[in-house]
N, C-alpha and C positions, 0 to 999 in steps of 0.2 A: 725767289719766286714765292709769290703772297696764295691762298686759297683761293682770294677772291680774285686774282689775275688770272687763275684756272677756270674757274667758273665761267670769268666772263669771255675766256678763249672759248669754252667749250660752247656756253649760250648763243655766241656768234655764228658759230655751223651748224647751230640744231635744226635750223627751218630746210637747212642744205641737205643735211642727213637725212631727213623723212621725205626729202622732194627722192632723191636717191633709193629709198626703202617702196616708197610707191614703185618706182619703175621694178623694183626685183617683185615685188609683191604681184603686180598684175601683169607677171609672165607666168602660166603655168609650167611648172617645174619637176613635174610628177617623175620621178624615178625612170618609170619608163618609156619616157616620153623625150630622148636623147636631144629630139631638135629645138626644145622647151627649153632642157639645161645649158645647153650650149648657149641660148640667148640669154641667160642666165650669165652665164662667163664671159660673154660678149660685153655685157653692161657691169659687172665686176671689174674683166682689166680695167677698161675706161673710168673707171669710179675714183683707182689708185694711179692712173697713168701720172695725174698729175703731181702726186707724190713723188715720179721715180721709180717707179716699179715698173721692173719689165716681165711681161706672162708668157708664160709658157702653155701650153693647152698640151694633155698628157692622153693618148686614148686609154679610155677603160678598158679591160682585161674580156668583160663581159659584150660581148657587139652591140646589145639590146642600150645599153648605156650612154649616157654623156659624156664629155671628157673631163678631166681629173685638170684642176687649173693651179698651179704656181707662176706667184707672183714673187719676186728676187729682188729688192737693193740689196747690193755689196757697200760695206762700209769702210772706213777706210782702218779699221785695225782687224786684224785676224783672226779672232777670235768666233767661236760657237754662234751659230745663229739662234735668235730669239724666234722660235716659230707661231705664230699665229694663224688656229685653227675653227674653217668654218666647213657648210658642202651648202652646194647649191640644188638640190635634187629635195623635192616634199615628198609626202607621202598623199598627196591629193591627187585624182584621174579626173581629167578636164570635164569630162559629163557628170564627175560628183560637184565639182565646181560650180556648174551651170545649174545641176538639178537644184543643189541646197542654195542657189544666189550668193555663193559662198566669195567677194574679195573686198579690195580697199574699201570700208569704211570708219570714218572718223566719227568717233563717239566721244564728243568734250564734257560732258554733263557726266560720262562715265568713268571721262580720264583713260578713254581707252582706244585704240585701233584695232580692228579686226580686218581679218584677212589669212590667204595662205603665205603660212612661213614668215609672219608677222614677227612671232616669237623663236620658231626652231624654223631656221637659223639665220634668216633673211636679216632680222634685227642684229643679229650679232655679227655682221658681215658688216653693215651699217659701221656698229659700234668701233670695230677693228678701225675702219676710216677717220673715227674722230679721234681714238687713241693717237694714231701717228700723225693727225693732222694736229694735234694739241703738241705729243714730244717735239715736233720740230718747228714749231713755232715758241715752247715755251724755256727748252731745252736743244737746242741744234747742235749743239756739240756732242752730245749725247747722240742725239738721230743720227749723225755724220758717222760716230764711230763705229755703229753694230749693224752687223749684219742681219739682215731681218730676211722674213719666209712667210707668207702669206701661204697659206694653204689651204685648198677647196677641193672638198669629197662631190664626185659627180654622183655615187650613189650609198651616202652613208646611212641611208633609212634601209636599205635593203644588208646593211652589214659588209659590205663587199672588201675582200682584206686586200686589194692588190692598191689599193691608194697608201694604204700604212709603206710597203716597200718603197711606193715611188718614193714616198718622203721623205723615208730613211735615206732612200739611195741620195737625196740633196744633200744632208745632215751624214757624209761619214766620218766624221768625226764626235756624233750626238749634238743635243741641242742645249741652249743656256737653260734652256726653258720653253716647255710646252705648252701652249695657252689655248683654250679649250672654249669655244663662245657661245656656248649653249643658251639657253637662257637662266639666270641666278634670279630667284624669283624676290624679294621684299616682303619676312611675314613677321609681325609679332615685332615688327620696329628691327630686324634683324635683317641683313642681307646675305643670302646663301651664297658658298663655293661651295664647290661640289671638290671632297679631297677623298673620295672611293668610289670605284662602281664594281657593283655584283659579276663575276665571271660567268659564263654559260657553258653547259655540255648536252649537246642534243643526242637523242636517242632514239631506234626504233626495237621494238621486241613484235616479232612474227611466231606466232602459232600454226604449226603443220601438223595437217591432221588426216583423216581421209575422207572421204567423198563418196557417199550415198544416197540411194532412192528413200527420199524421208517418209515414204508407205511404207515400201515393201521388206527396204532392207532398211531400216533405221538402227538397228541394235548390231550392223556391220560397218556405222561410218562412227568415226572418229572427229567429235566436234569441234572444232577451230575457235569459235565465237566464246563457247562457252570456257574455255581453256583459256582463254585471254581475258575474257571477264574475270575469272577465279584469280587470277595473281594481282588485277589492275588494282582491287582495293591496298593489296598490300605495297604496292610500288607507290602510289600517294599517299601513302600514309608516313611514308622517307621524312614530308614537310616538315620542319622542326624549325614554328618560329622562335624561337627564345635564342636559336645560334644562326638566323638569317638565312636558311636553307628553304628554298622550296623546289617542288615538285609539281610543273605540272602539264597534265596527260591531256595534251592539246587536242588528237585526231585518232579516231579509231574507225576500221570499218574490217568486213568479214565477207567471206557469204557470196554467193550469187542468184539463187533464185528459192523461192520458198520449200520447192517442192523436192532440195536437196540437202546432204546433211554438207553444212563450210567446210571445205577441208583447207582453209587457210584464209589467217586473221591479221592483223596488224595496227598498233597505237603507235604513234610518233608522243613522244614527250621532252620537254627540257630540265634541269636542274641547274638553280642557280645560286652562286654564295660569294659572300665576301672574302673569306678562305678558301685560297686552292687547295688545301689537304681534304675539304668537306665534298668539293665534286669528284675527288678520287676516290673517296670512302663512300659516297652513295651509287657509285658505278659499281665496287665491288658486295654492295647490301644488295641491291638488283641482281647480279651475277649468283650469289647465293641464293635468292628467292628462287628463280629461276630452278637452279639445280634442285630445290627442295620440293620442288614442283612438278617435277621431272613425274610423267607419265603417257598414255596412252599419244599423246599430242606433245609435239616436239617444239619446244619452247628455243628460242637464240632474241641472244642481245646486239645492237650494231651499233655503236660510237656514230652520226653521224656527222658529229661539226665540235668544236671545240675553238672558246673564245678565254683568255686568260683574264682572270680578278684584275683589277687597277688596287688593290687593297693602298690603305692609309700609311704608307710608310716613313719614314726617318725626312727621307728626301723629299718626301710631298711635302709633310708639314711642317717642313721649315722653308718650304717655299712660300706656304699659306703666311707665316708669319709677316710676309714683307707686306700681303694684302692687308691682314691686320694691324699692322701698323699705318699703310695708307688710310685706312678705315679710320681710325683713332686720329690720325690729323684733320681726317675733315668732321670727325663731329657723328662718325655715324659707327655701326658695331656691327662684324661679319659673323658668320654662322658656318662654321664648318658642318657639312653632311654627307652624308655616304647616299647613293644613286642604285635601283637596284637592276634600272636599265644598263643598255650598253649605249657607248657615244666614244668615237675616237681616241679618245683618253685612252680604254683597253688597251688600243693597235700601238701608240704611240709611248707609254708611259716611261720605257725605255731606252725613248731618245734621249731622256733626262728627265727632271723632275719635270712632275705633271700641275694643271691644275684645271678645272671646268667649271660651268656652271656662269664666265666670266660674263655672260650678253647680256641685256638688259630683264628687268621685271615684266614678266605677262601670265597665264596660262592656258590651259587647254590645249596645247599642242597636240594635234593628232586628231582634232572635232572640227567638223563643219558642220554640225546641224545645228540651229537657234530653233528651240523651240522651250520660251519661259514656264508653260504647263508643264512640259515634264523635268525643270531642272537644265535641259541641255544649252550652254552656252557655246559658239565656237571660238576657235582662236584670237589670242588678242594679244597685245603690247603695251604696256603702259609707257606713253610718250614721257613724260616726267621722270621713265627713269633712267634716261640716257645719261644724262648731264651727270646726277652723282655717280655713278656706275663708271663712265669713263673717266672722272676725276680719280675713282679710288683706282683706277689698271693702269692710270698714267702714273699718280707717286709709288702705285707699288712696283710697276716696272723699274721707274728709275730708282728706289730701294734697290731694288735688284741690278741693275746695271754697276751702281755707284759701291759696290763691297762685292769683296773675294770672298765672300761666306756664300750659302747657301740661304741663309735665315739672321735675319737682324736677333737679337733678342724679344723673347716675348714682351707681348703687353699685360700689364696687370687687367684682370679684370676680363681672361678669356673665356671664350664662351667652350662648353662641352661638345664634341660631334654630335649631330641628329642624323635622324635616319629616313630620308624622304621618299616616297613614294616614285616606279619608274613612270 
């Protein structure tokens, strides 16, 4: 197989692909908007039907939700499935839609599409399509052998961890490999994987205190607000960027009416890092504040969610290797980075080696406003960057199919991790 038999496999479904990206684009998808995603799922299976792929529609855990959709070819040797990971669920609410004018439009003078879910993840659902439609057109024997897992998060913008089970429960044996379709943006002539994402641990701290007439008896209540103010400097001040930690103190509120002293406060805050030893050690720097703090007003700390590091390990990056090598046969140079959101990857990375970041070039994921006075661009995809993008997931897959390693040998000439923005 020549590059340019690739190319002109992939050139041949491009106009197919974005006919395909339209229809998921101008369905809204909003997370909580269950009958949105589901139409979502509806035009998914049908996308791969003709693939071969049989859907499974999974309910969410959460009622408020979509359903959770797997798509299944069995191949015909035994081995680990290759999972490929997208969700069908935005984070756009159909009247922000409508308020900002926000969907399909084509900007060629831009090189650009905008829309929801253009780039996260609508695009990389797309993408997933023309990889299996290129392996088994250019490679069928390959396609024939492995078993493959299409998988759709109906609510991965909201974090919802009951889709990682389902998927395990597919995968129990783990996977060949986890493939993550975020979008991998195009900067600096370099093409981004994404090979870490930052961990998270949420938290709340409540201040109890007492409750007084703030005339009469003000020097007999116990302040709540102010007692939560006093420690908040020190708990954000945990942030230490130089080791990828931060800290930050999202929601506070106290208090009920002017004319009484709070007798109870409360801040929600997250920390997040690349190292899990770092969010053990700033739950226990909090827990010490706290007790140093300890006075008239009764301070407590609450764990309330915990998501684990994806960190850069052994087995990621010698999975990264196969990409970098697909990279270097077409002529183009990857960019390993660490992510300091969360995305699937986290839930999954333990099915087997991970990787993300794989969907096509665009930005602004998460913006619907246009408006060029202040800077604000919405969402978009760059249509030109399908074709290379699924050329390098199709050789490096088949790198990966084709050797019992994990990682071919490096490429001379790799690039350093960077560190991108969530």
């Amino acid at each position: 197989m020549s590059v340019e038999s690739l190319t002109s496999c992939l050139e041949a479904r491009l106009s197919t692909a974005l006919h395909w990206l339209k229809r998921l684009v101008d369905l809204n998808s909003f997370t909580a908007n269950p009958l949105g995603v589901d139409r979502v799922v509806e035009v998914t299976a049908e996308m791969f039907e003709e693939l071969g792929f049989k859907a499974e529609r999974v309910a969410s855990e959460h009622a408020g939700y979509g359903h959770h959709l797997f798509l299944t070819r069995p191949g015909t040797s035994s081995g680990r499935p290759v999972v490929l990971v997208t969700h069908s669920d935005t984070v756009f609410p159909p009247e922000e839609e409508a308020r900002n004018d926000f969907r399909w439009m084509e900007a060629p003078a831009e090189g650009r599409i905008y829309g929801p879910g253009t780039v996260d993840i609508k695009g990389g659902t797309v993408l997933i399509w023309m990889v299996l439609h290129a392996l088994r057109e250019i490679a069928p024997d390959e396609f024939e052998r492995t078993n493959w897992l299409v998988a759709a998060n109906a609510s991965e913008e909201v974090i919802a961890a009951d889709f990682a089970q389902r998927t395990k429960d597919r995968c129990p044996a783990g996977a060949r490999a986890a493939l993550v379709f975020e979008g991998g943006p195009r900067l600096d002539g370099g093409w981004q994987i994404v090979t870490a994402r930052k961990g998270r641990a949420e938290f709340r701290i409540t201040a109890r205190g007492r409750g007084a007439h703030a005339g009469s008896s003000h020097a007999e209540g116990v302040n709540a607000v102010v007692a939560l103010a006093h420690i908040t400097p020190s708990v954000a001040a945990i942030t230490d960027y130089g080791r990828d930690l931060t800290v930050n103190v999202a929601t506070i509120r106290g208090g009920t009416v002017l004319n009484r002293v709070p007798h109870e406060a409360e801040l929600a805050l997250e920390v997040r890092a690349f190292e899990p030893a770092l969010l053990t050690h700033s739950e226990a720097i909090m827990r010490r504040l706290i007790a140093e703090n300890a006075g008239p007003a009764v301070l407590s700390l609450d764990r309330l969610g915990f998501t684990s590091a994806w960190p850069a390990d052994e087995r990621t990056m010698g999975l990264f290797r196969h990409w970098e090598a697909a990279a270097h046969d077409l002529g183009l140079r990857t960019v390993p980075i660490r992510r300091g959101g969360l995305s699937d990857a986290n839930y999954l990375a333990d099915l087997g080696p991970t990787l993300d970041g794989l969907g096509p070039s665009g930005a602004n994921a998460h913006c619907s406003e246009h408006s060029p006075a202040e800077g604000k661009v919405p969402e978009f995809v760059e249509p030109d960057s399908f074709v290379p993008k699924a050329a390098m997931n199709v050789l490096a897959v088949l790198h990966l199919l084709g050797t019992g390693q994990d990682a071919p040998p490096p490429c001379t000439g790799s690039s350093p991790a960077h560190t991108a923005p969530s």
